[in-house]
N, C-alpha and C positions, 0 to 999 in steps of 0.2 A: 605631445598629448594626442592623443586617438578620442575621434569622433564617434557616437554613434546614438540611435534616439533610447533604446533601452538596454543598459546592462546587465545582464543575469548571471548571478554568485550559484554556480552548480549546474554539474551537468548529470547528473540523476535521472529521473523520469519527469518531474515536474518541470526545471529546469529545458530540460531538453523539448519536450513536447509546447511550451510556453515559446521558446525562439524557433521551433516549425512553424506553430499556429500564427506568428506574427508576418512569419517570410511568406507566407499565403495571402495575408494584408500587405503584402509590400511595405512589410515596419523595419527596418534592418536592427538587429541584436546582435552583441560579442557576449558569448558567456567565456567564465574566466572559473575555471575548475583547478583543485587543489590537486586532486591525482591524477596519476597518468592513463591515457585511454587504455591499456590494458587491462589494467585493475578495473577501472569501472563496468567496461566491459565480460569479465570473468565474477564480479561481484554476483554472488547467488545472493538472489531474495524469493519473497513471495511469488509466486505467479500464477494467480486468479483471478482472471478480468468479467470484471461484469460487461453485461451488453453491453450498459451504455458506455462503457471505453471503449469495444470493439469497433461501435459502430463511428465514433469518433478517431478514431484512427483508420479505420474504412475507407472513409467521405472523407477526409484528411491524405489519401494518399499513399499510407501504412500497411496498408492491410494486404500486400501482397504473400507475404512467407507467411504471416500471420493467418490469414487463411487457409494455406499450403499445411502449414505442420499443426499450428494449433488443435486441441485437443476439444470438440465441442460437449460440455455435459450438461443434460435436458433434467438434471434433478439430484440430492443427495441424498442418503442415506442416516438416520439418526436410528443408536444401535440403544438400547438398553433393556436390563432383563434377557437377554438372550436372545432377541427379536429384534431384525434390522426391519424401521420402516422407513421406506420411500418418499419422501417429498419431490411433486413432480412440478418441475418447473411454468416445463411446455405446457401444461393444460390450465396451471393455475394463474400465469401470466400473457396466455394470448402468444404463447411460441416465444418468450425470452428467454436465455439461457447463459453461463456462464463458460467461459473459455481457458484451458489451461494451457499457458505459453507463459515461459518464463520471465521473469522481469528483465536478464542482463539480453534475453533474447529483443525484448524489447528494444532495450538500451541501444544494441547492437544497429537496429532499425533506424530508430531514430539519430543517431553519429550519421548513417551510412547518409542517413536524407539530407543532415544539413551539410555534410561534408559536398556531397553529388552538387549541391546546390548551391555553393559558395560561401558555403555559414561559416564564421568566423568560431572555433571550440579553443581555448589556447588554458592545456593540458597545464598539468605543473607549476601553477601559480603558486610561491609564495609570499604568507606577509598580506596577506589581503584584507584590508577598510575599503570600509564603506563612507561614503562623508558628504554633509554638506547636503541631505534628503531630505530637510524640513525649508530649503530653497529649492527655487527652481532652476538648479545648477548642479544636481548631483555628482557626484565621481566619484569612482573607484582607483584605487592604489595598489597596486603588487609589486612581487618581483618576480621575474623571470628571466631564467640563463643567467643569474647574474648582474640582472641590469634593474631599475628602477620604471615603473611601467606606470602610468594612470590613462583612465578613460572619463571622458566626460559624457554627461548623455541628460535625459529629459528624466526617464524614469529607471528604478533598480527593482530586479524581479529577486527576490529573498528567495532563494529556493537551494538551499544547501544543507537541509539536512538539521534531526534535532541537534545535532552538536556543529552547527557553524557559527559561523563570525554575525550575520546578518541580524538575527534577536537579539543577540546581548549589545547588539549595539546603539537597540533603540533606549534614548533616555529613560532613567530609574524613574517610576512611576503612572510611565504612560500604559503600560500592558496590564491586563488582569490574568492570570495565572490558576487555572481548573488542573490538580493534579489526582491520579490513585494509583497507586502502586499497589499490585496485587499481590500476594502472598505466596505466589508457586512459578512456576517456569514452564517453559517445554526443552524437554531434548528431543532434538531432529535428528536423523538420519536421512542420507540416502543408500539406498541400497541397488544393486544391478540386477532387478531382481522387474518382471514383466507384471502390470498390473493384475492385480484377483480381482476388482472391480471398474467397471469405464465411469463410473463413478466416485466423489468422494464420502467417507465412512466416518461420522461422528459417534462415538463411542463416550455413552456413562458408565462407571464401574464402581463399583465398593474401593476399587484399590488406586483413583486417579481417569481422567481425563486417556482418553488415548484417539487417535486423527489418521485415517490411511486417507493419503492423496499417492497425486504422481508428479513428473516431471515429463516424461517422454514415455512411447512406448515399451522400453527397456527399463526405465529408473523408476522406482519408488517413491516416495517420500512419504516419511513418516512420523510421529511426534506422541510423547509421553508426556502428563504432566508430571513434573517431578518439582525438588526444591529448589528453589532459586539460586543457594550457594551449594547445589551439587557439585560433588567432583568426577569430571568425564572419566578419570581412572575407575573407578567403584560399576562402574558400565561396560565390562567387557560385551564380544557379540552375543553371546549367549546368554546373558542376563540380560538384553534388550530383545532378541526376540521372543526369549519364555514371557519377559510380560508383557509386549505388543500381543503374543497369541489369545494369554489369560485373558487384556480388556477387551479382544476383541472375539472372546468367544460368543458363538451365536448358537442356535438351535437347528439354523437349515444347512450349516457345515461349512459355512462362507470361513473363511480365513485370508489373513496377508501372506503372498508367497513371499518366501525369502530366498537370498542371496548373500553375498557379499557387502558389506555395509563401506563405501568409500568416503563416507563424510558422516563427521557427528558434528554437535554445537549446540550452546546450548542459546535460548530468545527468552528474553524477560519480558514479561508482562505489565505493559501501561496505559493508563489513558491521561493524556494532556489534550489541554486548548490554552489557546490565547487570548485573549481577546482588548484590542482589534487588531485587526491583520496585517494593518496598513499604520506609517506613522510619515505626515508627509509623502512625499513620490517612494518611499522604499516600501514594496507590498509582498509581503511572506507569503509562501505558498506550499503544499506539501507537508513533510513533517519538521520544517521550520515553523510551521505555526501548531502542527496539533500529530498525535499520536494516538494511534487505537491499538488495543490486544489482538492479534494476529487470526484470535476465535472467527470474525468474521469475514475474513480476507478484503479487505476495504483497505490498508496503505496506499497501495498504490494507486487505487480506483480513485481514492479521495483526493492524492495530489492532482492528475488529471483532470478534475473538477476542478481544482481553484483554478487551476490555469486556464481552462476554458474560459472560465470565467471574467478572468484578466486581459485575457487576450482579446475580447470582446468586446472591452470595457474600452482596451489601446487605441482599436480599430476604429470606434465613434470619435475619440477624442481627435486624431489626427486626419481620420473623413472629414468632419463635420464642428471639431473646436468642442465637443460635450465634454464636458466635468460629472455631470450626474453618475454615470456606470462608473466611474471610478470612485466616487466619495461613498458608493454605496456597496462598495466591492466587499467588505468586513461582512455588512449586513447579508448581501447574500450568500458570501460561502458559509458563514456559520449558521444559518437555517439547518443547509445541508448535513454539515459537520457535526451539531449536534443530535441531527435522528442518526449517522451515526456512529457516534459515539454510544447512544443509546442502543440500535440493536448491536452493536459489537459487545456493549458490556453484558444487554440480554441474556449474547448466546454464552459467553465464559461464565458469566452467573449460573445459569441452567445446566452447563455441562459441567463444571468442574467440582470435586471436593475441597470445600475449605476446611482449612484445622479447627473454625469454632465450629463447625457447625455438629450437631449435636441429632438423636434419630426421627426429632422433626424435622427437621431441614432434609434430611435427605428422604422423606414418603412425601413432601412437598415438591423436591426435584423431580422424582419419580412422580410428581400426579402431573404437573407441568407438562412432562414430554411427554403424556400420553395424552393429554388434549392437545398438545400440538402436532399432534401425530392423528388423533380423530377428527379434531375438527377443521372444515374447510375453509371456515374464515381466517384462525390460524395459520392450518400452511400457508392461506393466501399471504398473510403477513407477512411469516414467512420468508417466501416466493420473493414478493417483492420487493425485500431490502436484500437479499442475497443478489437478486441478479441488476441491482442498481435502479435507484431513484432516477426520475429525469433529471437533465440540470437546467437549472432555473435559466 
């Protein structure tokens, strides 16, 4: 049996950033991951960082390539009618802004740091429980290489993801369960193709939802709403850019350049929470406890929060012997969580067509974005759920 004071199931972003912020405190962590570093590594996700993750990865140590390549944007673009208007970050938040750098680039940072630094990652766990987390004895069980493995430790950080082992293993009845499934999807693309805007472009249209972003200087990225059980065949390229052009026709000539499309896929649309976070020493984090629609790039931001948040909590207890930041760990990530959960479903409500809606709803949508597009207490809104709440 292997020692250690916290065990973390996943090595993700929350995961990973949770056993940095602890080896900062001089807390020692084994996190015990299902895949192997390559895959986790090469996993494409979101990559929209609000300040406040920038600057916590910064002051953390992180921020060296992350500053280097990262992609700084001081404002976005909401298109409709044929008129793209500007939401400016920098003027309406005091100089905050939001950062595009990819999530597996992230990833990639965070391995490089605990590895550089003696952090324990052991790839390829299978068979993984959790047990024995409503004592003060917790452990985890795997296999690995073929051998039978467990760790003992004080506390378990739940950070594997909506489909791991960590939630469903807290006893039936302790959790309360916020779900909505939404009614459409996005198909993504990336294409090789150099941004037409240093900004990203949210697009209303009569025919669906349409999103230019980027990934790097060279890459695209782009996304349709479409239905949920579309088939990527029915998408050859050509019918994905004639209607990325159509929802993204504007009046001053703006368009997505195109290229060659090396990735499609399609993202469902959800919003889950938990509630509470915590059962005994095992404390979910990320989207083990809660999931938002992608509309407002908040995943990855939000795991990053809980874990700050926990990691905070580690560092009192083991300083100072404090229980309090821990018993109240639920209470404060879910303040956070649910504004949002709220502006995430905002912006998919405001921007997308649903099938019931009928020709109020949509001179309703359309009066929506143009008060949030005239008015300055709006953008401020805005502003300031886009590029990140403080954390408590």
């Amino acid at each position: 049996m292997v020692r250690t004071q916290v065990a973390i199931v996943g090595a993700g972003p929350a995961g990973l950033t949770l056993s940095h912020l602890l080896h900062l405190e001089g807390i020692e962590s084994i996190i015990v991951e299902a895949r192997g570093q390559d895959y986790i590594e090469s996993r494409v996700r979101a990559g929209v960082l609000e300040q406040t993750t920038v600057d916590l990865m910064v002051q953390s140590g992180l921020g060296e390539r992350l500053l280097r390549e990262g992609l700084v944007h001081h404002g976005v673009w909401l298109n409709f009618g044929g008129q793209r208007r500007r939401i400016d970050f920098d003027d309406l938040t005091g100089g905050r802004a939001i950062t595009v750098y990819a999530q597996h680039e992230v990833v990639k940072d965070l391995i490089k740091a605990r590895l550089d630094s003696g952090g324990q990652i052991l790839f390829e766990a299978e068979d993984v429980t959790v047990e024995e987390f409503q004592s003060e004895a917790p452990r985890l069980r795997f296999r690995k290489g073929g051998a039978e493995q467990e760790i003992s430790c004080d506390f378990i950080g739940g950070c594997d993801g909506f489909h791991g082992i960590c939630r469903p293993s807290i006893p039936e009845g302790v959790l309360a369960v916020y779900d909505r499934t939404y009614p459409f999807a996005w198909l993504g693309i990336l294409a090789e193709a150099a941004p037409s805007s240093e900004e990203l472009v949210y697009s209303y249209h009569d025919r669906g939802f349409a999103l230019f972003s980027m990934r790097s200087p060279g890459v695209t990225r782009l996304y349709l709403q479409c239905d949920p059980e579309e088939d990527l065949e029915r998408w050859p390229d050509e019918r994905i850019w004639a209607e990325l052009l159509t929802r993204h026709s504007t009046g001053d000539g703006w368009a997505p350049r195109q290229g060659p499309i090396v990735q499609k896929g399609l993202t469902g649309m959800r919003s889950f929470v938990v509630e509470p976070m915590q059962c005994g020493r095992l404390f979910l984090a990320g989207d083990a406890a809660h999931i938002v629609p992608p509309t407002g790039a908040k995943g990855l931001n939000l795991a990053v929060a809980d874990v700050a948040v926990l990691a905070r909590a580690l560092a009192a207890f083991y300083q100072s012997g404090r229980r309090d930041l821990l018993k109240r760990y639920s209470e404060t990530c879910l303040r956070r969580v649910w504004k949002v959960q709220r502006f995430s479903w905002w912006m998919t409500a405001m921007l997308h067509r649903f099938q019931t809606d009928n020709a109020f709803d949509r001179r309703r949508q359309l009066a929506e974005l143009d008060y949030v597009t005239s008015s300055r207490a709006a953008q401020t809104t805005l502003a300031e759920n886009y590029v990140g709440l403080p954390l408590d």
